[in-house]
N, C-alpha and C positions, 0 to 999 in steps of 0.2 A: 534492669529493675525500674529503671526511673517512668520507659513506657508503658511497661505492667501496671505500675502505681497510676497513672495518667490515663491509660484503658480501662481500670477497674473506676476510677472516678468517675469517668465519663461514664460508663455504664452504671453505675449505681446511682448519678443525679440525672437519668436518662430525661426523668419526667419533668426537670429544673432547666437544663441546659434543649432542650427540646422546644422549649418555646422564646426560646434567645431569637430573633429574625438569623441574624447571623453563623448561629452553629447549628439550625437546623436545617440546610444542606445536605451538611455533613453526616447527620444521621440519619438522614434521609438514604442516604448514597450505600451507607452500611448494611442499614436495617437491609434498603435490596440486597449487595450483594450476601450477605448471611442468612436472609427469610424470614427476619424477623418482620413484628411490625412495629412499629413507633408509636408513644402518644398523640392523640389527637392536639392539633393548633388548635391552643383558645388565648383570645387577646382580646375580652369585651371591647374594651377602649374602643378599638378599630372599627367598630359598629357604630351604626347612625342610623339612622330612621328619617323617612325623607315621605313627602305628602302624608300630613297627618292627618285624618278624619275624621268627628268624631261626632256623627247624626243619632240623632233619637232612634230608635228600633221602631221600624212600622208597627210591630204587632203586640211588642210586648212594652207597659206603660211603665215608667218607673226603670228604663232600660236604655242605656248606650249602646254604639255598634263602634265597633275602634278599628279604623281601616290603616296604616300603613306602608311603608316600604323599608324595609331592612336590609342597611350596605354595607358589605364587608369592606373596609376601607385599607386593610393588611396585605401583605404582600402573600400570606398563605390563605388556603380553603378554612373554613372553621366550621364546625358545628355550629347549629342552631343552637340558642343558650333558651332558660327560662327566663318570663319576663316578669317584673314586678311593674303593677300599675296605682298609680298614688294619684289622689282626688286633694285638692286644697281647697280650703274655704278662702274668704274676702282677708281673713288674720293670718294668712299662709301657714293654718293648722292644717295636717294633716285629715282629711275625711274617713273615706275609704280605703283600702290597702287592699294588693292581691296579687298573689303569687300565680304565676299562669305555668304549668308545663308546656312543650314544644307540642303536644295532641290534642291541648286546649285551644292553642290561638291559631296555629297551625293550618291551613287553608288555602281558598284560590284556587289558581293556572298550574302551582306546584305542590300539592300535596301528594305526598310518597315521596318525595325527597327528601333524604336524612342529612 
């Protein structure tokens, strides 16, 4: 009974205990040999962004061009996240605000990679 109860928990906080560093191994190992498939790893945190760029747009006036590098710093693959991008003024108020989807900003040497 006791591993019943223990197997049913783990499978019902599949999508909780899945993103543990540690117990996702483990269902990893499962999900193969059963066929399932597991939650995707997301651990924002582990993200960083490396040479930032941020030039006027040649063509368009009143226009930034935001170039760059995003690093998975976790021990698993993750999905690309959406990004929010926030402007401050001189009073570190808030400007502009903007939510980007992964097919907005998404570009370069790897676009088609999910």
């Amino acid at each position: 009974m006791t591993v019943l109860a223990i197997g049913q928990a783990a499978f019902f906080n599949m999508s909780v205990y899945a993103q543990v560093p540690e117990c996702r191994p483990n269902y990893v190992l499962v999900c193969r040999y059963l066929g399932c498939e597991g939650p995707e790893y997301e651990n924002y945190d582990e993200l960083r962004t490396r040479e930032l760029v941020i030039p006027s747009h040649p063509e368009e006036l009143k226009t930034l061009l935001i170039d760059a590098i995003l690093l998975n710093s976790g021990p698993f693959t993750q999905t690309f996240p959406g990004l929010k991008l926030q402007s401050y003024d001189v009073h570190e108020g808030v400007v502009p605000s903007r939510r980007l989807k992964l097919y907005e900003y998404f570009g370069g040497e790897i676009r088609g990679i999910k």
